[in-house]
Phi, psi and omega in degrees: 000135169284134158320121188208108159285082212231216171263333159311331212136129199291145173279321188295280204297323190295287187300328193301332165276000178267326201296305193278351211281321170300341092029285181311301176282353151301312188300315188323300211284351107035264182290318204276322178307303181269014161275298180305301169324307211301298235262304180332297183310300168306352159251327177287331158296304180311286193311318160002282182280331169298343164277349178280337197282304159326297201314313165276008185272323205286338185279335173289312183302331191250346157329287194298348175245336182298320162306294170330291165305321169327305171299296176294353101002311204266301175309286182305316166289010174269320169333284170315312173329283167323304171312336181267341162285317174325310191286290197289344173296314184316315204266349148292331153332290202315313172275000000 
């Protein structure tokens, strides 16, 4: 190859960047490949954990209602309780 110094330009730094330019757009096409896995990987690991996070969020939540009811339960027979001591004082009064 000849040297050709003109209003173009040097031609060798011309061609010598067309030469390299796949090299580049490999590296180019790469980065973007391992940009995508990443981000990908990182949202399909992110949604994971926000469905496992959920999941144990949903076992404290029917745990807690599971109390709830229980507790009410608990009431009305304390409820019951009461009434019955009421009742049986009354009839000790009484005597």
């Amino acid at each position: 190859m000849e040297h050709y110094t003109g209003k173009l330009g040097n031609y060798k730094a011309t061609e010598r960047r067309v030469q390299n330019m796949p090299s580049e757009v490999i590296v180019a096409v790469i980065a973007f490949l391992g940009t995508l896995i990443g981000t990908g990987g990182g949202i399909i690991i992110s949604s994971k954990l926000t469905i496992y996070r959920i999941e144990q969020l949903e076992r404290k939540v029917d745990k807690h209602n599971c109390l709830i009811e229980r507790m009410v339960a608990v009431e009305q027979s304390a409820r019951s309780a009461h009434h019955r001591l009421d009742h049986m004082e009354k009839e000790v009064e009484a005597l």
